[in-house]
C-alpha positions as CSV (number, residue, x, y, z in Angstrom):
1,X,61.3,84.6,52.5
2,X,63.3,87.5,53.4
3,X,64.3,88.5,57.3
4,X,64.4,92.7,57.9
5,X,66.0,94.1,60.5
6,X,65.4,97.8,62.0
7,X,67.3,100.0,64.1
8,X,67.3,104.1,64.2
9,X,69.4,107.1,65.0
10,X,67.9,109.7,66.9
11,X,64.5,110.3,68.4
12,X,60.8,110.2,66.9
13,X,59.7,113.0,68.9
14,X,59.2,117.1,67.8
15,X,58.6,118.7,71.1
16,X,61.8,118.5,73.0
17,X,63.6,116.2,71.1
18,X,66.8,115.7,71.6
19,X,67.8,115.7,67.8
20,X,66.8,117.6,64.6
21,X,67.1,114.1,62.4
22,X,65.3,110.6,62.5
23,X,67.0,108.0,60.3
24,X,65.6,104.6,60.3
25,X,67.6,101.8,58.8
26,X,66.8,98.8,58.0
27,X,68.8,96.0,56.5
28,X,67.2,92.5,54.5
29,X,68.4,89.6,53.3
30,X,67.0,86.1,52.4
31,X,66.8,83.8,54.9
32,X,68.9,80.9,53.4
33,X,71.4,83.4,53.6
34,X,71.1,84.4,57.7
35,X,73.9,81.4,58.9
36,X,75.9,82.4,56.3
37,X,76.0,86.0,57.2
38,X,75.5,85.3,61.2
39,X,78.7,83.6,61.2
40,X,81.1,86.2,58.9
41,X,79.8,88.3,61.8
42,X,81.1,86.2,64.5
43,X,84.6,85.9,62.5
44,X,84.7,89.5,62.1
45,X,83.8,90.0,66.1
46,X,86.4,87.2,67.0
47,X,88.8,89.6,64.8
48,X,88.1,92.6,67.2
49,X,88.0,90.7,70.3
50,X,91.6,88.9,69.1
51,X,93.1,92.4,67.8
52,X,91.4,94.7,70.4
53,X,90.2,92.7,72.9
54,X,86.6,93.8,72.7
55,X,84.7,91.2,74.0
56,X,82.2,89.1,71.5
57,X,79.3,89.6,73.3
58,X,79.6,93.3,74.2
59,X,77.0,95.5,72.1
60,X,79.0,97.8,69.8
61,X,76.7,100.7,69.2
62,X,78.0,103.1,66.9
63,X,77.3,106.6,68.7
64,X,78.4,105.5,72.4
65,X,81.7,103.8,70.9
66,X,82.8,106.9,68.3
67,X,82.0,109.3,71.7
68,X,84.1,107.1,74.3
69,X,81.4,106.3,76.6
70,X,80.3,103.6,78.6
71,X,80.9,100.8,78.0
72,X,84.0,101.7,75.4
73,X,86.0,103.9,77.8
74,X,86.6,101.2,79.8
75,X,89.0,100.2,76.4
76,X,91.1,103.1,77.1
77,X,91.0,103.4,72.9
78,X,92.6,106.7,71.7
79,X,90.6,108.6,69.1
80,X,92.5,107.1,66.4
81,X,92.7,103.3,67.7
82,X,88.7,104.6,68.2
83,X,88.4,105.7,64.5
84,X,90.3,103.0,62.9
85,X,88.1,100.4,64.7
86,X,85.1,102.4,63.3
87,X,86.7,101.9,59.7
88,X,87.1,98.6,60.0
89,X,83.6,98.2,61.1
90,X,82.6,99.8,57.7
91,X,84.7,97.8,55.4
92,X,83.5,94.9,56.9
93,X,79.9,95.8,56.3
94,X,80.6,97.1,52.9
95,X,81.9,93.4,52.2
96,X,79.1,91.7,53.6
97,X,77.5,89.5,50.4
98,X,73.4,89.2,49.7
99,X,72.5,91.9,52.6
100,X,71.0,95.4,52.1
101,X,70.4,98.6,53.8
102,X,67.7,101.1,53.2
103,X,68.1,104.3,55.4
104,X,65.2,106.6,55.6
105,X,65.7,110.2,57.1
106,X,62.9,112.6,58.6
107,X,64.2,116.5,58.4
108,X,62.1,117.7,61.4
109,X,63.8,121.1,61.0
110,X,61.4,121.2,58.0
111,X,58.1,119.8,60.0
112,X,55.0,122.8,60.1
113,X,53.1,120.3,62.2
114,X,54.1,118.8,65.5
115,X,51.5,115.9,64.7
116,X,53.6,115.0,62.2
117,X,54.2,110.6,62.4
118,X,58.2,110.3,62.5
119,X,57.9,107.2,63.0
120,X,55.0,105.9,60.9
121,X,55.8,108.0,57.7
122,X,59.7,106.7,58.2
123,X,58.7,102.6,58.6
124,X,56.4,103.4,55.6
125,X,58.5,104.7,53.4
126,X,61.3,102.1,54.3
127,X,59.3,99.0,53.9
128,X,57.4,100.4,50.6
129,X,61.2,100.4,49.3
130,X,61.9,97.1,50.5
131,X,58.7,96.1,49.0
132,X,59.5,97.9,45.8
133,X,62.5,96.0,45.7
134,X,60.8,91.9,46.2
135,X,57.8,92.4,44.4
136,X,59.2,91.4,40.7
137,X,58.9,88.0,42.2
138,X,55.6,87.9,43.9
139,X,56.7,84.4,46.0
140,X,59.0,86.8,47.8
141,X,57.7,87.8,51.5
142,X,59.5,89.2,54.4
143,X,59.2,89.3,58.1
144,X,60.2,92.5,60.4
145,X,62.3,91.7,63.5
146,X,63.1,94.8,65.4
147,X,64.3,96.1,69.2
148,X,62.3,95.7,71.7
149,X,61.9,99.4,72.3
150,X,59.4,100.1,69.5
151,X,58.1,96.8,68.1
152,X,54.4,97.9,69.9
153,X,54.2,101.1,67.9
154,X,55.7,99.3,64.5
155,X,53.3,96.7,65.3
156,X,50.5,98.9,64.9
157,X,51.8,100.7,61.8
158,X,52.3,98.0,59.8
159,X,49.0,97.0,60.2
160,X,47.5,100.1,59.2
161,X,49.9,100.2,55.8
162,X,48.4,97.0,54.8
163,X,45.1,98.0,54.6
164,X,45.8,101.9,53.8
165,X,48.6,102.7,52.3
166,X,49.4,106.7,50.5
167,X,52.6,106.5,49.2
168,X,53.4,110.2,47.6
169,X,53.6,110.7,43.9
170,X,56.9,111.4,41.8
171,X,55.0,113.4,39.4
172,X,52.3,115.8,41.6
173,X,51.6,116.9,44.8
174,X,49.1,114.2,45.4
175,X,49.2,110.6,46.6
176,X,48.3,107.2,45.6
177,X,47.4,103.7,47.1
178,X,50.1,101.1,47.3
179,X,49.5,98.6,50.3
180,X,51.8,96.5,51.8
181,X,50.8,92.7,50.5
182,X,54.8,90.8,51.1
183,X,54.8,91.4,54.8
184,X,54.4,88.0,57.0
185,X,53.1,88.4,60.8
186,X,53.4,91.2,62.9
187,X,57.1,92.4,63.6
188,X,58.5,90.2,66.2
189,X,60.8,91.6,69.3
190,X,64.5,91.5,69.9
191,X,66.7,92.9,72.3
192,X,69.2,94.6,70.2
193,X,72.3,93.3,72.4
194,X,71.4,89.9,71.4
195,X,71.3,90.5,67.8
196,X,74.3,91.3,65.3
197,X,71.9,92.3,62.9
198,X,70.5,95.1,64.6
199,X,73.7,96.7,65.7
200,X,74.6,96.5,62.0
201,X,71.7,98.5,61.6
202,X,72.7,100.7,64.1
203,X,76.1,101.3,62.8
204,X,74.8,102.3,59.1
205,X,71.7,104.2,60.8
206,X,74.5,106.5,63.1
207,X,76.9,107.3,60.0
208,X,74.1,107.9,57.4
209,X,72.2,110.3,60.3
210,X,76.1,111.9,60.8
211,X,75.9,112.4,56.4
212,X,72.2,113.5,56.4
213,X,73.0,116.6,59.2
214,X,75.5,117.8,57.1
215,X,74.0,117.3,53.4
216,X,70.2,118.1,54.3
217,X,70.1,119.9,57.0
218,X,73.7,121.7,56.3
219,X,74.4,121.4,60.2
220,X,77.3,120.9,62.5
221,X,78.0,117.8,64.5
222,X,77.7,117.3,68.6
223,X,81.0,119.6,69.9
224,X,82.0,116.0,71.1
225,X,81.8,114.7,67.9
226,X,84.1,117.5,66.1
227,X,87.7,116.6,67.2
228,X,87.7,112.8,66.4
229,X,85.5,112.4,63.3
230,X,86.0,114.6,60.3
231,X,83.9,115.0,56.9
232,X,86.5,112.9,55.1
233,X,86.5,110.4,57.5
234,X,82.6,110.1,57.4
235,X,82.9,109.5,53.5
236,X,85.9,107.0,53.4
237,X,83.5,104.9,56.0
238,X,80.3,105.7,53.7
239,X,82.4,104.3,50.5
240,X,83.5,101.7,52.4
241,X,79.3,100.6,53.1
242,X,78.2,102.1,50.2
243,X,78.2,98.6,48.4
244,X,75.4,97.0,50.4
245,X,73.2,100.4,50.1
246,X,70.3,100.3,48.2
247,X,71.3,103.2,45.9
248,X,67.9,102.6,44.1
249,X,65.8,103.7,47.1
250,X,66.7,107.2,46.1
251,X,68.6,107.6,43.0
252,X,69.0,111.4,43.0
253,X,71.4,110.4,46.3
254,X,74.8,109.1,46.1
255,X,73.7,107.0,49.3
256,X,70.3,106.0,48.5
257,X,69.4,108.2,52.0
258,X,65.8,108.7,51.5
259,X,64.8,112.1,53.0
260,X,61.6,113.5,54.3
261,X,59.5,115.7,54.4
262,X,60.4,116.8,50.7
């Protein structure tokens, strides 16, 4: 059995939203393989707490830390200490052994109809991948553990995908069926502060949504953003991840970064 984690960057609404991207990432790995990871996690945390005094149990989420607020600016980091943390943060990811990440992007800048399903279509299209992905050995199944925030709305859409599940064609304009048959239970709740595996989610889904403004939607970063993260910067840290990407979840992508509507 496999365990998959989920954690986004962004919001899932159109009318006043407060962002033009969705990405929703979602990491998996087999579940003989969760202490193992768990405690490279803890080492590397113990690591940041030794060399930077960042406390173990503090939740690092990606945006809030690169931006200096609350909690971090209590750190009194400069933008480089700031940014070499953040680097660190990838190559340790990017090191990380039998774990990976599928990041799926909606374009809302693109979206003719504000009854569009962010959310829906971007869960879909993630677990059909990481379905794609188990299914040449049909024992595999996987179970969804996400924040608390959303697991009533995913809880409700992945029991619609499997019973009805449209999956858009390579080849036409069309669709065809592929329901979801690996998926265990319902996803189960957990607070993200209390979870490694979700911030790690966090952390890929706030750098990929940072690549997708610029690539797909050929936009400029938060003014915030601009004077202590540059474009080089963003790919050093998405080499550094790239190796626990699922690069196969969108070939034509040096990333993998699924992006929708097409």
């Amino acid at each position: 059995m496999y365990l998959v984690y989920f954690d986004e960057s962004g919001d899932d609404g159109i009318i006043n939203s407060s962002s033009h991207i969705f990405v929703l990432t979602g990491c998996y790995f087999h579940y003989l393989k969760w202490k193992e990871i768990f405690e490279s996690i803890k080492e590397f945390r113990y690591y940041l707490k030794k060399e930077f005094n960042i406390p173990m149990k503090i939740e690092i989420k990606a945006k809030h830390f690169i931006l200096n607020k609350n909690p971090y600016k209590d750190f009194n980091f400069s933008n480089e200490i700031r940014i070499l943390i953040f680097k660190k943060i990838a190559n340790f990811i990017g090191n990380l052994h039998d774990i990976k990440f599928i990041n799926v992007l909606i374009n809302k800048k693109v979206i003719e109809n504000e009854n569009y399903p962010i959310l829906e279509n971007s869960l879909k299209y993630n677990i059909q991948r990481i379905e794609n992905d188990l299914e040449s050995y049909p024992v595999n199944r996987f179970l969804i553990i996400t924040d608390q925030g959303r697991v009533g709305k995913m809880q409700k859409i992945t029991r619609k995908i499997q019973r009805y599940n449209p999956i858009p064609s390579k080849y036409s304009d069309g669709f065809y069926r592929k329901e979801i048959k690996l998926m265990i239970e319902d996803p189960l709740p957990k607070n993200s502060k209390e979870s490694y595996f979700i911030q790690l989610c966090d952390y890929v889904s706030y750098v990929i949504g940072l690549y997708g403004i610029k690539k797909y939607l050929n936009g400029n970063w938060a003014k915030r953003l601009r004077p202590i993260l540059n474009y080089d910067d963003l790919i050093e840290i998405l080499n550094l991840i790239k190796p626990v990407l699922n690069l196969m979840a969108n070939p034509k992508d040096e990333y993998g970064l699924v992006c929708y509507p097409k």
